[in-house]
Structure formats: C-alpha cells, structure tokens
C-alpha positions as CSV (number, residue, x, y, z in Angstrom):
1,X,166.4,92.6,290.5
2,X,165.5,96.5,290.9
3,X,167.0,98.8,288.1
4,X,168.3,100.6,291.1
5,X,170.3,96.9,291.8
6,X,171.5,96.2,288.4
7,X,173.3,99.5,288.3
8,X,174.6,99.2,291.5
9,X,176.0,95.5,289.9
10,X,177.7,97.7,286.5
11,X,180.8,98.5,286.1
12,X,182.4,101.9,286.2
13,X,182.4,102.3,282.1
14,X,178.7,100.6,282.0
15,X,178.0,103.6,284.8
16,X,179.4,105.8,282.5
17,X,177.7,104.8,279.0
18,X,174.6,104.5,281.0
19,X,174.6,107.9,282.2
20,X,175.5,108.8,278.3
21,X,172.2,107.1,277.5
22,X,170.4,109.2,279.5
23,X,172.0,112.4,278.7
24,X,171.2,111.6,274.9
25,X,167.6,110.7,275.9
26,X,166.8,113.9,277.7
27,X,168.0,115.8,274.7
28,X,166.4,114.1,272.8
29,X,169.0,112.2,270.5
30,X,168.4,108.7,271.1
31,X,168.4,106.1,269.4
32,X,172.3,106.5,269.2
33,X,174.7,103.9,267.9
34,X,178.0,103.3,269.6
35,X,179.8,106.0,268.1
36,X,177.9,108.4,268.8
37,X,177.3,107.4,272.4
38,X,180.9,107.7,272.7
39,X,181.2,111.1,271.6
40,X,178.5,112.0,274.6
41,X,180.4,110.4,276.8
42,X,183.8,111.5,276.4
43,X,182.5,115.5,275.5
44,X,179.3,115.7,277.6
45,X,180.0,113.9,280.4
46,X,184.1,114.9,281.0
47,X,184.6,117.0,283.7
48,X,187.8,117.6,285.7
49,X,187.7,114.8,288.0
50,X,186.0,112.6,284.9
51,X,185.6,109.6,286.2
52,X,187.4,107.6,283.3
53,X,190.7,108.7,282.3
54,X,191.5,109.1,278.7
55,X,187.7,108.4,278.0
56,X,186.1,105.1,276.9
57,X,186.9,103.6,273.0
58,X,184.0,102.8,270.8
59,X,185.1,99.1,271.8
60,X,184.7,100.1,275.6
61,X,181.1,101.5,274.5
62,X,180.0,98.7,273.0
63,X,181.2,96.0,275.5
64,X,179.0,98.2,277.6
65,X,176.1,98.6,275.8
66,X,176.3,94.6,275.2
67,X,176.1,93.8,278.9
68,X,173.6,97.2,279.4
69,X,171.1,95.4,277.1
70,X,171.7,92.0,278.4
71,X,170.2,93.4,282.2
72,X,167.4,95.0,280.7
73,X,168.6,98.4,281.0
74,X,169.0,99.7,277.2
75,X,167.6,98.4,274.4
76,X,169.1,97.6,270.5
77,X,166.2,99.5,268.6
78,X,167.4,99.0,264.8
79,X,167.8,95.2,264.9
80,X,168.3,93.9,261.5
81,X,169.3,97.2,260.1
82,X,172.4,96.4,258.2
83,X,174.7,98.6,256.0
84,X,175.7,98.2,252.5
85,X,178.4,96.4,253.5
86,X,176.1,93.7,255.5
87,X,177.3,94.6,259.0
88,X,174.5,95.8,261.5
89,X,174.2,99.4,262.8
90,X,172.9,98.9,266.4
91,X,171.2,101.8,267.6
92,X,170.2,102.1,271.7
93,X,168.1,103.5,273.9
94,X,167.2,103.8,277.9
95,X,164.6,101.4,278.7
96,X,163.6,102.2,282.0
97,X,162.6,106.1,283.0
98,X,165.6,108.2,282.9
99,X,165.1,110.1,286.6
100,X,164.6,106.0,287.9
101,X,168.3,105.8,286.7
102,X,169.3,109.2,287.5
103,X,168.7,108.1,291.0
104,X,170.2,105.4,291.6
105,X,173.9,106.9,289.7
106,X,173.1,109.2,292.3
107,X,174.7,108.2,295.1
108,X,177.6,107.0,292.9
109,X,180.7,108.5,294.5
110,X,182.4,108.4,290.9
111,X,179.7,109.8,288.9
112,X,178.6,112.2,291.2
113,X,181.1,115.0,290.0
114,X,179.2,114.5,286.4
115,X,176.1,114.7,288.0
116,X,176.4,117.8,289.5
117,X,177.4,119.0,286.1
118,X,174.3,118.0,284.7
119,X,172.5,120.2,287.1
120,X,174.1,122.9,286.2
C-alpha cells in the first residue's frame, strides 16, 4: 500500500499526530516522544476550526503513534532507552519524506484549515 493509501486508511487523531510529526520534523525537533508530540499538536497545529476539539491526550497520541508505526509511517527511534525507573521513553520520527505526506493530508477536508496555516 502507497503512503498516500495508508493515510487515507488513518483516523482523524492519527491525521492529526501525523501531521504533528511532520511539523516537528521540518523544524527540526524530531525525535519527539509522546509528550512532546502532543504539545505540537494541540499549540502548533490548533486553529479555529481545529479539527479535534479539546485537543488529543498524551494517551490519544500514543494510541496513534502505536498504529502510525505499525503502517510504516513513523518510526520508535530510542528503542531500549529506559528511564531510571525501567519504563521506556519512545521517541518518533517521520519515516517517509515529509512533502510525500504533506500531500496526501492535502486534500484532507479536516486538516486542510491547518494546512493552510502552515503555509502561512
């Protein structure tokens, strides 16, 4: 399947944490863990017709990120890397090129509003 496919195939929040993904990587500031992916996406990427209301929970990010790494389209780059307290500290980044997936959010009727943002 085309990345252009699987996004089509993502949910709305995966959409969304994607396109955080990408925003991180062109400013440069990836690898980000789930935390901080959620602060991009709920400061960076909110806009008045935001496409999530209320914004997406770390647990929302992660579920995405999860299913995001499981089609191939980010990538857990600090596997192994545990904290003192033996819990891991995930860390992703985009995997395919950022304007391939820029492309195919953009005819995305719900993250077009964000898009146009971006452009600004």
């Amino acid at each position: 399947m085309s990345v252009a496919e699987t996004i089509a195939d993502a949910s709305l929040d995966q959409r969304v944490v994607l396109l955080g993904v990408v925003v991180a990587s062109a400013d440069r500031e990836t690898p980000l863990n789930p935390a901080e992916l959620r602060r991009v996406c709920n400061e960076r990427l909110a806009t008045p017709e935001a496409p999530v209301v209320g914004g997406l929970s770390e647990a929302d990010v992660t579920r995405a990120l999860y299913a995001l790494e499981a089609e191939g389209l980010v990538e857990n780059v600090a596997e192994g890397n545990t904290s003192p307290a033996g819990k891991g500290r995930p860390a992703y980044e985009l995997v395919p090129d950022p304007d391939e997936v820029r492309a195919a959010l953009a005819d995305d009727d719900a993250l077009a509003p964000v898009l146009a943002d971006l452009a600004d």
